[in-house]
Residue frames as a rotation matrix with the C-alpha (Angstrom) as fourth column:
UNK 1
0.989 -0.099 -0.112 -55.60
0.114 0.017 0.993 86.21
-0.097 -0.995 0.028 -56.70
UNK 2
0.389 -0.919 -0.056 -52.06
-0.724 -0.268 -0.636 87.32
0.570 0.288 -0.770 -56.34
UNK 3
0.183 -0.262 -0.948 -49.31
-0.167 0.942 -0.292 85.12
0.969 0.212 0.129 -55.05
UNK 4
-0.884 -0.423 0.202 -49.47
-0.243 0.045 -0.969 85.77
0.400 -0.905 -0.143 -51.54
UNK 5
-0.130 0.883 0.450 -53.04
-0.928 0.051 -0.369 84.69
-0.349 -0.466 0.813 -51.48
UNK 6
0.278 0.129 -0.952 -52.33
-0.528 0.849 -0.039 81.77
0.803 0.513 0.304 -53.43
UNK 7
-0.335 -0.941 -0.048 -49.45
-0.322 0.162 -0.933 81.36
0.885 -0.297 -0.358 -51.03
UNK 8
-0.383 0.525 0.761 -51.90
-0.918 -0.122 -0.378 81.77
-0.105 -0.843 0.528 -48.03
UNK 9
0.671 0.703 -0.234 -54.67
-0.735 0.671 -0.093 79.32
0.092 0.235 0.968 -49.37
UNK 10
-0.001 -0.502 -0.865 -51.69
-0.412 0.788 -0.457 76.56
0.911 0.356 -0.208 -50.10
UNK 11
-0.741 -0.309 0.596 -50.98
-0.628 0.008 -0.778 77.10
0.236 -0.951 -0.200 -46.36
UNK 12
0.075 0.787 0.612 -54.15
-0.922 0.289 -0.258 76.26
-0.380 -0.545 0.747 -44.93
UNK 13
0.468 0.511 -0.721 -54.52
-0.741 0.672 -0.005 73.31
0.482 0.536 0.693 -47.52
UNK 14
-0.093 -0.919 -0.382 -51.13
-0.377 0.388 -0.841 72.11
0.922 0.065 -0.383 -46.47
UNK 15
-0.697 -0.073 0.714 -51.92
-0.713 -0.038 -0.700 72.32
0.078 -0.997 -0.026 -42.52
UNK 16
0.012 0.995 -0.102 -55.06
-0.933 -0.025 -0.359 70.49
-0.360 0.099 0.928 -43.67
UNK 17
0.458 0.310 -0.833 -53.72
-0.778 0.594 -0.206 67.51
0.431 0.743 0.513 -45.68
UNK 18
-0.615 -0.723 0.315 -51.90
-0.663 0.258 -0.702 65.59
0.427 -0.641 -0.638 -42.72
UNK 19
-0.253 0.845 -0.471 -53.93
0.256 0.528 0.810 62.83
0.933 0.084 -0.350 -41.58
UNK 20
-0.393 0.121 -0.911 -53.64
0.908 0.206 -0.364 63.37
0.144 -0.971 -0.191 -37.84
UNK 21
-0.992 0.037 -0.121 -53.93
-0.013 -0.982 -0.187 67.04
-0.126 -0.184 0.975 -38.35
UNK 22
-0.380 0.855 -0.352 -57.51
-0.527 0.112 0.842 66.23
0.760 0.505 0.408 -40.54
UNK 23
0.134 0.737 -0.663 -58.62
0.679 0.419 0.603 63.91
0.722 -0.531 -0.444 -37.56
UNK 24
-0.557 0.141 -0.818 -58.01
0.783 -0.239 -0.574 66.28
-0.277 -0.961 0.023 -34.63
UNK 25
-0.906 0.415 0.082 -59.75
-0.361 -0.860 0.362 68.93
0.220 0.299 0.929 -36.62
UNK 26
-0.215 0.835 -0.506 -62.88
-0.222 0.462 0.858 66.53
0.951 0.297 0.086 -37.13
UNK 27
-0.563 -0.148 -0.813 -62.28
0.800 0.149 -0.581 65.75
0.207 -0.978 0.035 -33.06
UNK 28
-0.701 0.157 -0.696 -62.95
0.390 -0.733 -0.557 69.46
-0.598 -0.662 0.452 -32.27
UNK 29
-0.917 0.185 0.352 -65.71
0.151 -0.657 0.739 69.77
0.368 0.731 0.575 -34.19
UNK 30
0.365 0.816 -0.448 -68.26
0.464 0.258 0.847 68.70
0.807 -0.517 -0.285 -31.46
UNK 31
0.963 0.221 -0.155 -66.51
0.231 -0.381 0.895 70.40
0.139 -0.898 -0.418 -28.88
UNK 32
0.379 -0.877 0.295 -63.38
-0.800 -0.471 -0.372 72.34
0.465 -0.095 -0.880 -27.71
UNK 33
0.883 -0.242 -0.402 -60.91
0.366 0.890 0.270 69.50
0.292 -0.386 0.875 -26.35
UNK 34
0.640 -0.728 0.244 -57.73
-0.647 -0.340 0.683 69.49
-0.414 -0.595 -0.689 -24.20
UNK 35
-0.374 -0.916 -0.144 -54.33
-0.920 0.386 -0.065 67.73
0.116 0.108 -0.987 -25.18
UNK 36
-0.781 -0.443 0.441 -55.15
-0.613 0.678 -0.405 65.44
-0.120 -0.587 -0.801 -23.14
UNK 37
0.144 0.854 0.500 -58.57
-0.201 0.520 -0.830 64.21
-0.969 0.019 0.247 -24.49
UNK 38
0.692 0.142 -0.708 -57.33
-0.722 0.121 -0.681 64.17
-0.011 0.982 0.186 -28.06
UNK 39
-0.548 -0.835 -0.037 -54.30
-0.835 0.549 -0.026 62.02
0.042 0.017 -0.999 -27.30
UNK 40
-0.631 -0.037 0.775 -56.40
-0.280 0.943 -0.182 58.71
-0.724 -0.332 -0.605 -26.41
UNK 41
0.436 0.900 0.020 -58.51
-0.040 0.041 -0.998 59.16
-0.899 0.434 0.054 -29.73
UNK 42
0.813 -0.448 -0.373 -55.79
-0.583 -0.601 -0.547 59.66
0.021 0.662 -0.749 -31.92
UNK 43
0.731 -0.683 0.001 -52.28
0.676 0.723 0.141 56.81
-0.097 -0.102 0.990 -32.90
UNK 44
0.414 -0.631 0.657 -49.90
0.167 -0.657 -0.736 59.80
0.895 0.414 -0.167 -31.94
UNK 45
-0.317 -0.539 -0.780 -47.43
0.833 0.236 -0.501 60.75
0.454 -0.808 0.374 -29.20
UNK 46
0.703 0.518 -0.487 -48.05
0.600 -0.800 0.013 63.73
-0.383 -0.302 -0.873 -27.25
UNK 47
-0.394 -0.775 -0.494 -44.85
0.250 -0.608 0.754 65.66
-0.885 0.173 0.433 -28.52
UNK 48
-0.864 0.045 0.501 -46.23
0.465 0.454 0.760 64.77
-0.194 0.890 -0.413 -31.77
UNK 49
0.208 0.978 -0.028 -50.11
0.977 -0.209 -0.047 65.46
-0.052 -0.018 -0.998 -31.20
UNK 50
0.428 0.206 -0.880 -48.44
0.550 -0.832 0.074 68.90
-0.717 -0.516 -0.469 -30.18
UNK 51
-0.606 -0.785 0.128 -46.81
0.326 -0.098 0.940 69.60
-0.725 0.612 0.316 -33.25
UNK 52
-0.669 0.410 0.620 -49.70
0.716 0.134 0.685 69.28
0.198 0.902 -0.383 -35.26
UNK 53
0.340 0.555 -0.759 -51.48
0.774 -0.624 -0.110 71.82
-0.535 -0.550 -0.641 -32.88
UNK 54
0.190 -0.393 -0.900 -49.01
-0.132 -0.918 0.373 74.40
-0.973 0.048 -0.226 -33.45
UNK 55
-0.922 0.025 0.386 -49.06
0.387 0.020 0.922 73.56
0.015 0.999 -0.028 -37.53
UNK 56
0.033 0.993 0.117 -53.39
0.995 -0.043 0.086 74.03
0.090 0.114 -0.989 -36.97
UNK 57
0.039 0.328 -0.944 -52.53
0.732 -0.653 -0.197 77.10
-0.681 -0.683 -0.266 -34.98
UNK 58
-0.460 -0.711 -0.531 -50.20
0.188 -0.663 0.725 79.05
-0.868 0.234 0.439 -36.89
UNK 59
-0.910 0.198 0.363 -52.07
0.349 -0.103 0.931 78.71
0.222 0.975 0.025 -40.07
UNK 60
-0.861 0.499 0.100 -55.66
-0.494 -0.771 -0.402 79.97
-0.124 -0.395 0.910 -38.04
UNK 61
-0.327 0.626 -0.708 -57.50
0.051 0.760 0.648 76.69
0.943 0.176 -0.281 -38.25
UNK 62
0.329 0.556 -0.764 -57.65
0.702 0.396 0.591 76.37
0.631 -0.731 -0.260 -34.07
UNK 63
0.057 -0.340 0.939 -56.97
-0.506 -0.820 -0.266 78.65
0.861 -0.460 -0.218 -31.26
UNK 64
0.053 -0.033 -0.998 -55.91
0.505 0.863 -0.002 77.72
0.861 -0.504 0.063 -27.85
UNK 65
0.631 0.036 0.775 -56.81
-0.708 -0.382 0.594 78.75
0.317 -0.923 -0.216 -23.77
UNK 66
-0.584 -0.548 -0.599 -55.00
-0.034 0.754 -0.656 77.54
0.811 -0.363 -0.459 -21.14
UNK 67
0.789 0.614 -0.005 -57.39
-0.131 0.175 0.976 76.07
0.600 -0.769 0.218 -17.99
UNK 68
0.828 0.076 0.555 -55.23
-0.478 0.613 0.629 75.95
-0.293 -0.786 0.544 -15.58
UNK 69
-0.342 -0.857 0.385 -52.50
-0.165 0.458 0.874 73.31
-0.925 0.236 -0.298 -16.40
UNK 70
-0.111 0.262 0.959 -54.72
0.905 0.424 -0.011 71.95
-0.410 0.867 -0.285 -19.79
UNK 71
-0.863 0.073 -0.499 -54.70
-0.429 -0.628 0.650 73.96
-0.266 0.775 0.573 -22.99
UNK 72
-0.018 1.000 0.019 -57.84
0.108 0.020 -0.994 73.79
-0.994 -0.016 -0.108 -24.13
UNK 73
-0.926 -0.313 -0.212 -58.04
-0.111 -0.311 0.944 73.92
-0.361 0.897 0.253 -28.57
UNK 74
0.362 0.824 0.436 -61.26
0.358 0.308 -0.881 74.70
-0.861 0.475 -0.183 -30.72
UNK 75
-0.324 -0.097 0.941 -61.62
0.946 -0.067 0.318 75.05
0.032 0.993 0.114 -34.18
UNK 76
-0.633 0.102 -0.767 -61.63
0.060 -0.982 -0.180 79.29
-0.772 -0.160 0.616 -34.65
UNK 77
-0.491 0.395 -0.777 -63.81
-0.694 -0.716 0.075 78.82
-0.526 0.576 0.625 -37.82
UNK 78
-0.126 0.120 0.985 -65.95
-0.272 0.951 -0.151 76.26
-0.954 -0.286 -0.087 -38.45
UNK 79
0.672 0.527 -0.520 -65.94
-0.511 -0.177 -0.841 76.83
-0.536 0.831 0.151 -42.30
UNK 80
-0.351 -0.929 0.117 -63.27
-0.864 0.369 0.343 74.68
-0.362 0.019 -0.932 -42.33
UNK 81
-0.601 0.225 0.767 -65.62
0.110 0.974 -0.199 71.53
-0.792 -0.035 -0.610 -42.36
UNK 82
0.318 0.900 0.297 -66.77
0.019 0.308 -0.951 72.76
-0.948 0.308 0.081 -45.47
UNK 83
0.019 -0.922 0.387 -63.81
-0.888 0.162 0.430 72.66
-0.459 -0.352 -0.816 -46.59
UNK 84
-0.431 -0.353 0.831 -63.63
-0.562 0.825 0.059 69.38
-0.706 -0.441 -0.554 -45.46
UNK 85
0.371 0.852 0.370 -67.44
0.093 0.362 -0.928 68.13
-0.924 0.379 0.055 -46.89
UNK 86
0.848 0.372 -0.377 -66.33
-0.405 -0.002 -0.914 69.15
-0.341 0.928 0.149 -50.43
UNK 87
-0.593 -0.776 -0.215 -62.77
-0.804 0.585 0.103 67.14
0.046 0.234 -0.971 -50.53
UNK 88
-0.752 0.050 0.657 -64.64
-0.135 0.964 -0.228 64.13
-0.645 -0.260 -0.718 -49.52
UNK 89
0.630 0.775 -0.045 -67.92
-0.123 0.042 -0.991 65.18
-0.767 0.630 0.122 -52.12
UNK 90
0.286 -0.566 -0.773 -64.82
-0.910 -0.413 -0.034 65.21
-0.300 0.713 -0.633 -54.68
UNK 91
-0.725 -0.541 0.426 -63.45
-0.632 0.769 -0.099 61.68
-0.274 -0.341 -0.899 -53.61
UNK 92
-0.029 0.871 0.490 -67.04
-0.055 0.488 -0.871 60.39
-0.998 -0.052 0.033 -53.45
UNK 93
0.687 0.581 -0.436 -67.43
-0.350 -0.262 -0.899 61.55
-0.637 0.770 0.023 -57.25
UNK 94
-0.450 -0.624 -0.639 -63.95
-0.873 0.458 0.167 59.77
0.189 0.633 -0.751 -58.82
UNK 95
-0.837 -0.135 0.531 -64.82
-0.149 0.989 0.016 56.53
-0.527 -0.065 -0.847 -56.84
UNK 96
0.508 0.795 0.330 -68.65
0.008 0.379 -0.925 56.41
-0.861 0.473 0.186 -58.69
UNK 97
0.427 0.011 -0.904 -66.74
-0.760 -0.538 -0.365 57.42
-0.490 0.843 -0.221 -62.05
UNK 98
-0.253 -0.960 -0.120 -64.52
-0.966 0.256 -0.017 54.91
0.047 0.111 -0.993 -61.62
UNK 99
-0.478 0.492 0.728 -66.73
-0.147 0.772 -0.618 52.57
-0.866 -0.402 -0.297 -61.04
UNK 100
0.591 0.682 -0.430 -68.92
-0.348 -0.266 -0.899 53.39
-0.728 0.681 0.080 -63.85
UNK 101
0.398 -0.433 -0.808 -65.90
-0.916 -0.143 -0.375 53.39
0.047 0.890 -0.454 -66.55
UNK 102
-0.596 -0.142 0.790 -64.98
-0.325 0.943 -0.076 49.74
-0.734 -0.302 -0.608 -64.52
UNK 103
-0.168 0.926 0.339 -68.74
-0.090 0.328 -0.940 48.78
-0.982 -0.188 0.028 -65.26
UNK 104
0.542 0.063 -0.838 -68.36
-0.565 -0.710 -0.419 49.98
-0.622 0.701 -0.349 -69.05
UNK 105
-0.258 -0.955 -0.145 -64.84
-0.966 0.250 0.073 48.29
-0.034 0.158 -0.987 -69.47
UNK 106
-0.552 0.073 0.831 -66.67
-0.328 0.897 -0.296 44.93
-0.767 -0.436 -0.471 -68.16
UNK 107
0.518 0.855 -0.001 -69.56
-0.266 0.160 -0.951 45.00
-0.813 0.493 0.310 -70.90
């Protein structure tokens, strides 16, 4: 891969590795949501909440309508949560290892 695809990929990871950013993603995976329904689900201001929008957007994680006065944001590709599934299938596999070499250490 050359370095503007590396570059690319970092992006996404980067837009990705933010907690608040990682829970409104996981938010809109059951359903497009407005501003205003992610704010009371979420420990973030709205200036804030909206920041991380436009960090999702720009990188092509979510897309956004406007209804009216509410912006509306889904997720533009849901291969994202798989993605997601194998960081946490990664995590899942240090914390048994670690356990194990614990378990080892103890004998």
């Amino acid at each position: 891969m050359s370095n503007l695809g590396n570059q690319l990929v970092s992006n996404v990871f980067k837009a990705l590795s933010h907690p608040t950013r990682l829970q409104i993603v996981r938010l809109l995976k059951e359903k497009p949501l407005c501003v205003c329904e992610i704010l009371p689900q979420i420990e973030s201001e709205q200036s804030n909440t909206s920041q991380h929008l436009s960090v999702l957007k720009n990188q092509g994680i979510v897309d956004s309508t406007r209804d009216g006065l509410m912006v509306i944001y889904r997720i533009i590709n849901p291969d994202v949560y798989q993605m997601i599934d194998i960081a946490e299938n990664i995590i899942l596999k240090q914390i048994e290892e670690t356990k194990s070499s614990l378990a080892k250490v103890k004998l």
